[in-house]
N, C-alpha and C positions, 0 to 999 in steps of 0.2 A: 715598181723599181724607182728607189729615188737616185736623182741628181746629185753626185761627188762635190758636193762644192768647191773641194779643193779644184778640180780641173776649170774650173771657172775663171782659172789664172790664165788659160790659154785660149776662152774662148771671151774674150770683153765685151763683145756685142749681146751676148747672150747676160750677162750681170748686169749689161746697162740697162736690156729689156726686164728684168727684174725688179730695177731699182725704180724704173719707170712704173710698173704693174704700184708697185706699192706708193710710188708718190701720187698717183690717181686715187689709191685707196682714201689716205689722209685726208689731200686735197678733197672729195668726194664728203667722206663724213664732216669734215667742219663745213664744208659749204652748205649743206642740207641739217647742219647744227646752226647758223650762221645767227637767226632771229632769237635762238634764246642766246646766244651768246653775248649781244649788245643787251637782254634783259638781265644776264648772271652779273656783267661789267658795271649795269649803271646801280643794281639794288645790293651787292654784297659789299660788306665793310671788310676782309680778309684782304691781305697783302696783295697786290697785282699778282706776283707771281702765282704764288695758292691759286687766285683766281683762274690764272690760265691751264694751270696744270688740273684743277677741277673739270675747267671746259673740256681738256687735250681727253681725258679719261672718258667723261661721258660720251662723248661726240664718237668715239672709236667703240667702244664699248656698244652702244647702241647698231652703229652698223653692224657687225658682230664678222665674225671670221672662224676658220677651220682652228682652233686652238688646240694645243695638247697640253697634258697637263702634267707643265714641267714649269718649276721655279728659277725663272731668269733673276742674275743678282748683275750689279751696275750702277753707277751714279746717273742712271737717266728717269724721267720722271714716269715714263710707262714702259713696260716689258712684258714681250709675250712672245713664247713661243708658238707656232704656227709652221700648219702647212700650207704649201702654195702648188694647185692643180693648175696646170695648162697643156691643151692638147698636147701636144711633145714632150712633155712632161712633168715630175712633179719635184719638188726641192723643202727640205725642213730650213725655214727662218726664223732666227731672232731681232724681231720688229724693236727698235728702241725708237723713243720718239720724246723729243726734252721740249719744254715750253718757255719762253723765254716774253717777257711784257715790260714792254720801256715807249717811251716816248717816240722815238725814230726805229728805223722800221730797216736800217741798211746794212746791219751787221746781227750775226748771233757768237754772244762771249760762250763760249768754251774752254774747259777743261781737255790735257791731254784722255784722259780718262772719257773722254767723250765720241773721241773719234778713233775706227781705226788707220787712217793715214799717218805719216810721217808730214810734220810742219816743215817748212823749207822753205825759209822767209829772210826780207831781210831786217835788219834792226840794229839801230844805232853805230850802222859800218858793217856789222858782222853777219857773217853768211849763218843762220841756224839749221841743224835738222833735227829735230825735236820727234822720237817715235809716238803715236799714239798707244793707248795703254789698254782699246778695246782689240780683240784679236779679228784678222779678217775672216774666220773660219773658226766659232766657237766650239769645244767639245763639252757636251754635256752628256755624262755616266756613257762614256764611246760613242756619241753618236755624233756627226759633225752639223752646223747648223751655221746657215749662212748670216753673216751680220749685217745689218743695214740699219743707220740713222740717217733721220729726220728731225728738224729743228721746224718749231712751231714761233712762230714772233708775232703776238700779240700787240698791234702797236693803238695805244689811248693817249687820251689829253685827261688833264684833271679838271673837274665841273666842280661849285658850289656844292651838289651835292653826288655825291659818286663818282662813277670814271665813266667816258665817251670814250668807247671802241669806236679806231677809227678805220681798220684792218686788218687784217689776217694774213700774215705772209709765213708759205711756208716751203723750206728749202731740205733738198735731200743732199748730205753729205755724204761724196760720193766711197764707196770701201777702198780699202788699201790696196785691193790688188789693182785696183786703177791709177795707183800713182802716177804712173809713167807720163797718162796722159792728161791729169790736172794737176800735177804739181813736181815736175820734172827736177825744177831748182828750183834756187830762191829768188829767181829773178823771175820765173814763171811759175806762178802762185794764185790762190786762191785765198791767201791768207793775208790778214792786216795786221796790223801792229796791237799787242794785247793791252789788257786792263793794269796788268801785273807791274812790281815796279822792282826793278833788279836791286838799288837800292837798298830799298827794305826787305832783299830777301826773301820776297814774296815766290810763291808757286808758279810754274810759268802755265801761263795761259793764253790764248790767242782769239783774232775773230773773223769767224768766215764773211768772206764778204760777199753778198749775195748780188752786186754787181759782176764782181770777178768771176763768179761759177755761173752765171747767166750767160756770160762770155761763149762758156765753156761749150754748155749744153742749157739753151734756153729751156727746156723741160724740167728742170732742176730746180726753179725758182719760181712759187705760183703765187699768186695776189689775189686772193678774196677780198672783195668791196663786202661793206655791210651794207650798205643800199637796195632794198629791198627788192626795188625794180630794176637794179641790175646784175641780168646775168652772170655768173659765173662762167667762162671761159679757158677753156686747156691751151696754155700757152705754148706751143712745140718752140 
């Protein structure tokens, strides 16, 4: 018997342990991916991004998971349907997990398309609430499947020749039915002021701050060293 996602509105302790389950998974596979990852960073010539989202894929992929086999569609860089067993019980999720690789390591740019929460920020005077455009309860051919992203940020320096990974930071944005309690208004927020330029008409877009949601719930925000002698640690 699976898990109603939908009811998952009223019980938030149990989605947070969820959301938790799967940011150990990530966290987990890039940390035991961690040594080819500074080898993919310093010998491939492919765009950063490409780079990261190569690593994002094998790294996950390798660990391997309960998958079914159903076609997740999204502008995120991996997508997998999956079930999720736990004593108490069991739940169908759609895993999104986007790669992002830049120099500084304290925000991930997104797309509303990227998240299911509601933005609720402030900007330039004005109070925004901007919906997200992923659902918090996806249905695919009737079946409901709980949504969960994760944001992978790849942060390098550029070298004479290749890129120097310099860490792995990765952060789980939390699903919409948690509004309430990350992102209430605009004035309490997890979100920072976007790339986008109203000006030119641009798409709105915004950026999690991974200070802000560490705020929130420090398990939310995890830091892989590439350092080979240093442990990898679950931050609660």
């Amino acid at each position: 018997m699976f898990l109603d996602p939908y009811t998952l509105a009223r019980r938030p302790e149990l989605l947070e342990s969820i959301e938790k389950a799967s940011t150990r998974f990530v966290a987990q596979a890039l940390d035991l991916f961690r040594q080819e990852s500074v080898s993919i960073f310093e010998h491939e010539t492919d765009l950063q991004g490409d780079i990261g989202e190569d690593i994002t894929t094998e790294a996950l992929d390798s660990l391997g998971m309960s998958r079914m086999a159903q076609r997740v569609f999204g502008k995120m860089d991996y997508k997998r349907a999956r079930y999720i067993f736990e004593p108490d019980y069991a739940v169908r999720q759609v895993l999104l997990v986007d790669s992002k690789a830049e120099k500084s390591g304290g925000v991930a740019r997104l797309q509303t398309s990227q998240t299911s929460m509601r933005v609720r920020q402030r900007r330039a005077g004005l109070n925004l609430d901007v919906p997200g455009k992923i659902p918090t309860v996806a249905v695919i051919k009737d079946i409901p499947f709980l949504t969960t992203t994760i944001f992978v940020k790849y942060v390098y320096r550029n070298r004479a020749r290749g890129n120097a990974l310099q860490k792995i930071v990765i952060a789980c944005c939390p699903n919409g039915l948690l509004q309430d309690y990350y992102n209430p208004t605009p004035s309490d927020t997890i979100w920072v002021g976007g790339p986008n330029s109203p000006k030119r008409q641009e798409a709105f877009r915004t950026r999690l701050s991974f200070e802000r949601l560490k705020r929130k719930k420090g398990w939310r925000v995890q830091t892989i060293s590439i350092e080979p002698e240093e442990l990898f640690v679950w931050d609660d």
